[in-house]
C-alpha atoms as an extended CHARMM CRD file, in Angstrom:
* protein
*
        75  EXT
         1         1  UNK       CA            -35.1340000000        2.0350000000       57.0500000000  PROA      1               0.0000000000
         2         2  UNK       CA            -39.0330000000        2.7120000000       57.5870000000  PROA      2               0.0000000000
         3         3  UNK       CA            -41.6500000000        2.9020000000       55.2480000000  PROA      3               0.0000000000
         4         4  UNK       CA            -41.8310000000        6.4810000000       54.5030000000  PROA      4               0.0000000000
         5         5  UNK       CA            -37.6320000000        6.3180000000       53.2530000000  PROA      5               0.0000000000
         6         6  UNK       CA            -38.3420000000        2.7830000000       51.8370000000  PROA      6               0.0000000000
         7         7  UNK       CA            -40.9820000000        4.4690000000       49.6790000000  PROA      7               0.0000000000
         8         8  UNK       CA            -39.1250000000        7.7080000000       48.8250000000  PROA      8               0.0000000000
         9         9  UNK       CA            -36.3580000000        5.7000000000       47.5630000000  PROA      9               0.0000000000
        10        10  UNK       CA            -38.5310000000        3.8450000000       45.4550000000  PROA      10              0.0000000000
        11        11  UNK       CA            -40.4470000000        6.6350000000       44.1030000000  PROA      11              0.0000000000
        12        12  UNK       CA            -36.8920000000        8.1510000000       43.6270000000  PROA      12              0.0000000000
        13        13  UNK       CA            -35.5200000000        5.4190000000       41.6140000000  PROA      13              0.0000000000
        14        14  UNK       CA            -38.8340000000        5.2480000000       39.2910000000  PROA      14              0.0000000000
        15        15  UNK       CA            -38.3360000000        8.7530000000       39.0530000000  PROA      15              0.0000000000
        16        16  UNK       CA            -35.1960000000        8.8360000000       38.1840000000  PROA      16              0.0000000000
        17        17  UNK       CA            -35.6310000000        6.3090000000       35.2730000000  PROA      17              0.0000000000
        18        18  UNK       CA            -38.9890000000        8.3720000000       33.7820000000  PROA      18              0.0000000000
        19        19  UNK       CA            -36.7920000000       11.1630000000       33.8200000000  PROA      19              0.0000000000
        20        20  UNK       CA            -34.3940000000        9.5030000000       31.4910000000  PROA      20              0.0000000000
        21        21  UNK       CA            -36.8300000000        8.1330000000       29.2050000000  PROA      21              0.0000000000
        22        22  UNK       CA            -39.2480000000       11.1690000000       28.9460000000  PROA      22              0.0000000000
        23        23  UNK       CA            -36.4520000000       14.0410000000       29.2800000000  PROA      23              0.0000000000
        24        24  UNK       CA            -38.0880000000       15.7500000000       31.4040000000  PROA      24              0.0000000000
        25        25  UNK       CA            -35.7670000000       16.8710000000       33.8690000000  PROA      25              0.0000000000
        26        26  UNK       CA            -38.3590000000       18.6360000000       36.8390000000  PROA      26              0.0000000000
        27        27  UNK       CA            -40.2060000000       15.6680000000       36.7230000000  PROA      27              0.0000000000
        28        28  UNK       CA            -39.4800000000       15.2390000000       40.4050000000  PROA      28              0.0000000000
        29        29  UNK       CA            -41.3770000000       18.4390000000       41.1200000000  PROA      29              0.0000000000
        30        30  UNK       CA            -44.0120000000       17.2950000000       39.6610000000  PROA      30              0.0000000000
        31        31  UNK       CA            -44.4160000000       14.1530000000       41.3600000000  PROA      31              0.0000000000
        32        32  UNK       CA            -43.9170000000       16.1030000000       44.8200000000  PROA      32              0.0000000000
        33        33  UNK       CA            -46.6940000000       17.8320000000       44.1460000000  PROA      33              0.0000000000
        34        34  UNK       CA            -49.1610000000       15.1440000000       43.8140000000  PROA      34              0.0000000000
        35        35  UNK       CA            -47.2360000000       13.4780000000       46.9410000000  PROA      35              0.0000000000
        36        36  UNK       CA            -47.7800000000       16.5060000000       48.6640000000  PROA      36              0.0000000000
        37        37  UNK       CA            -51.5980000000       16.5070000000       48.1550000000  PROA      37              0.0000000000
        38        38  UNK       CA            -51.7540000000       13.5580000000       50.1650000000  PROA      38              0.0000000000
        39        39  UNK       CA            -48.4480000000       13.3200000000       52.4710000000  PROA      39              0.0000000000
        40        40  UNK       CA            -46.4720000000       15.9580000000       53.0740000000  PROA      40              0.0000000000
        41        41  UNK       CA            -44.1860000000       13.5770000000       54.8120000000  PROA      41              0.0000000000
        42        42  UNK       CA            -43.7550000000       11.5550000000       51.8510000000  PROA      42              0.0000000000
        43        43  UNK       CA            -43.3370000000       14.6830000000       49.6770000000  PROA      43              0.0000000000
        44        44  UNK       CA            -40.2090000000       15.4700000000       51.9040000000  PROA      44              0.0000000000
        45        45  UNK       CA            -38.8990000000       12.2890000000       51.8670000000  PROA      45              0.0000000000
        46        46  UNK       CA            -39.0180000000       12.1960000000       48.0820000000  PROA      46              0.0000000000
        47        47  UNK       CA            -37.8400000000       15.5880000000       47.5540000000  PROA      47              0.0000000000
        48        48  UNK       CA            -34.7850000000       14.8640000000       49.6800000000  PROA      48              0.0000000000
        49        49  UNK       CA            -33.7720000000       11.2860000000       47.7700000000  PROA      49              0.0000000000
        50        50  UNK       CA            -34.0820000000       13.3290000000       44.2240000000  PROA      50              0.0000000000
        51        51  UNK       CA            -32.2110000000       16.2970000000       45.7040000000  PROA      51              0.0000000000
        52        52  UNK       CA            -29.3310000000       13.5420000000       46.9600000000  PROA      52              0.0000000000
        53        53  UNK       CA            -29.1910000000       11.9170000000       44.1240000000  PROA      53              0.0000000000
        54        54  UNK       CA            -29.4340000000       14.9350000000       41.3130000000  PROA      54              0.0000000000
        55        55  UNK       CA            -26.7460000000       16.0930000000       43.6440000000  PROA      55              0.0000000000
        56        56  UNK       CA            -24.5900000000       13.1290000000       43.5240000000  PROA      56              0.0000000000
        57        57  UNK       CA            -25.1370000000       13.0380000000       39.7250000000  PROA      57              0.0000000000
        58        58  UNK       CA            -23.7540000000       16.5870000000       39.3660000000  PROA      58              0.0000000000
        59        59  UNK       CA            -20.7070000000       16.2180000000       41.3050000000  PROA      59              0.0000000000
        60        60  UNK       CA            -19.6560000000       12.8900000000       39.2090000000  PROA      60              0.0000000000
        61        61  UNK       CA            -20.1820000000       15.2930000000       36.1010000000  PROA      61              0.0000000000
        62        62  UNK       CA            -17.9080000000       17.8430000000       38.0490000000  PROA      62              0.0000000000
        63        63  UNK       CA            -15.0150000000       15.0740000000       38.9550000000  PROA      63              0.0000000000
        64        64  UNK       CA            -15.1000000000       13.7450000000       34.8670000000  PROA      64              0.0000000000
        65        65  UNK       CA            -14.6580000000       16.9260000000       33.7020000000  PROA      65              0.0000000000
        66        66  UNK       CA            -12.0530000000       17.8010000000       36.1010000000  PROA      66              0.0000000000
        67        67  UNK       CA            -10.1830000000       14.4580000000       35.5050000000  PROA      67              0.0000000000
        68        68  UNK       CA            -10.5450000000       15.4100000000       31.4400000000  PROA      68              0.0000000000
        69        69  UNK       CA             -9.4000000000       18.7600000000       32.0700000000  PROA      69              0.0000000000
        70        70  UNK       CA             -6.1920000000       17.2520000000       33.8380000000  PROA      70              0.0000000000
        71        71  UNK       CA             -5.4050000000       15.0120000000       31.4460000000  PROA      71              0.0000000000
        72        72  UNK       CA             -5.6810000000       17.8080000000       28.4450000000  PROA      72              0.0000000000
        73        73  UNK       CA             -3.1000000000       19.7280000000       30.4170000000  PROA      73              0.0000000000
        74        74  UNK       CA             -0.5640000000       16.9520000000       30.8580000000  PROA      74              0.0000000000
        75        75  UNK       CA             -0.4580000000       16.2430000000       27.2930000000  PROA      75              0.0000000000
């Protein structure tokens, strides 16, 4: 991995956190914009590892409540 995903992911995973503990859920956008001022390339990079993870985060929501909806009907 190079230094510009190394970095994303980083920034993704501190973001990721701050969102948790501040609630502020378009955080990321945020902190893309000030990226962007500087590195666009970095600004992608970190836009993409929020968008895969937010993503990832969505579709295990999804799969629970599918699972808990299947169970409901087989009792």
């Amino acid at each position: 991995m190079g230094t510009t995903e190394t970095l994303a992911s980083q920034l993704a995973d501190d973001c990721m956190k701050a969102m948790e503990v501040t609630g502020n859920d378009r955080l990321h956008v945020e902190v893309g914009k000030v990226l962007g001022a500087s590195s666009q390339t970095l600004e992608e990079a970190f836009l993409t590892e929020m968008r895969v993870r937010l993503a990832a985060i969505g579709a295990q929501k999804f799969l629970r409540e599918q699972l808990a909806q299947a169970q409901v009907r087989d009792t």
